[in-house]
C-alpha angles and dihedrals in degrees: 000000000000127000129261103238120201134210116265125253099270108220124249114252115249108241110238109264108256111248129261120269086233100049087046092054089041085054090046088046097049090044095054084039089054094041095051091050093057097047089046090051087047095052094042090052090050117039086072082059093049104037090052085053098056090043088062094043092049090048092049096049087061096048083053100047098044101049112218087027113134097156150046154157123200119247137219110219133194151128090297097052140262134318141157116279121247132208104295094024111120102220126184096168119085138182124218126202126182123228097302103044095262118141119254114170137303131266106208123193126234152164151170142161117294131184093290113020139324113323118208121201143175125198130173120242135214109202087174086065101019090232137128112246104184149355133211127181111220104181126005130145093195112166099283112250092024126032083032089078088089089091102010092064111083088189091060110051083042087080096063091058094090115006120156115220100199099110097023124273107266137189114242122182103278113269086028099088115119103138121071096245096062135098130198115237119223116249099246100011097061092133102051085042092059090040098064080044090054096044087051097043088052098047089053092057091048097052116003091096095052104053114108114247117258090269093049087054102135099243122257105277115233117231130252123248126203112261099027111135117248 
């Protein structure tokens, strides 16, 4: 008769030994090195991009605030007078020139809070007739449907094409304007409407009496070419 013979115990798997505290905190270090190398090459591929972008759309927001404007160069402005901004200046005066580098008017930055959040503007300036000739909004996160009006009304930023500043801008109930310093509110949107006024009211105070006079303008810098001398 021939045995029964029966399976054979089978052994009991080891468990993995657990790793090492140290190993764990070097994987989480060379993860977040790694991490932050690639968010920093990404950042660093990209800001030229970016700041080229905002450059153009700078530059095409003054075209579009000082009509017959195809040309411009950014000021420094203080008590000692004017002069063109250099790389690291902060500049939110800019000069504006037509075709043939003659002044034109100025497009001044602004902002201020809104009903929402910051709003940041840009509107052209006539100092020969001491008048606003445009106005651009550049950032605002105004309650859509509402508050957005600011730059979806056409009405609206129509106002600011020729709005005198002598009085000072002011805010009337919409339909109510007759004087040239006045703007129309929009109906449901009455507090974002004051709010661009008063940015823009604020930001004349601020610089209106320290603008050269169309004739004090700094002249249009020409621009360098490789291979000028210094």
């Amino acid at each position: 008769m021939t045995p029964t013979s029966f399976p054979a115990t089978p052994t009991p798997m080891q468990a993995a030994p657990e790793p090492s505290g140290a190993r764990l905190v070097f994987t989480l270090m060379l993860a977040g090195l790694l991490s932050g190398l690639a968010i920093v090459s990404v950042y660093e591929w990209t800001l030229p991009i970016i700041e080229r972008n905002n450059a153009a759309a700078l530059e095409r927001a003054v075209f579009k605030v000082v009509p017959g404007s195809a040309q411009m160069q950014a000021l420094m402005i203080d008590d000692t007078g004017a002069r063109t901004a250099t790389a690291g200046d902060t500049p939110h005066i800019f000069a504006a020139y037509d075709d043939a580098g003659a002044f034109v008017g100025y497009a001044i930055a602004a902002q201020g809070p809104g009903f929402q959040d910051t709003i940041r503007l840009l509107y052209g300036y006539d100092p020969a007739q001491q008048r606003i000739i445009g106005m651009e909004i550049l950032d605002s996160r105004e309650t859509p449907g509402l508050g957005d009006k600011i730059y979806k009304d056409m009405g609206f930023v129509g106002d600011f094409d020729a709005l005198s500043v002598v009085p000072p801008i002011v805010c009337v109930k919409a339909g109510a304007k007759v004087n040239d310093n006045e703007v129309d509110a929009i109906t449901g949107a009455t507090i974002s409407s004051k709010a661009v006024v008063r940015i823009i009211g604020l930001s004349n105070e601020q610089w209106l009496a320290k603008l050269p006079g169309p004739d004090d303008v700094p002249p249009l810098a020409k621009p360098e070419i490789a291979g000028d001398a210094p």
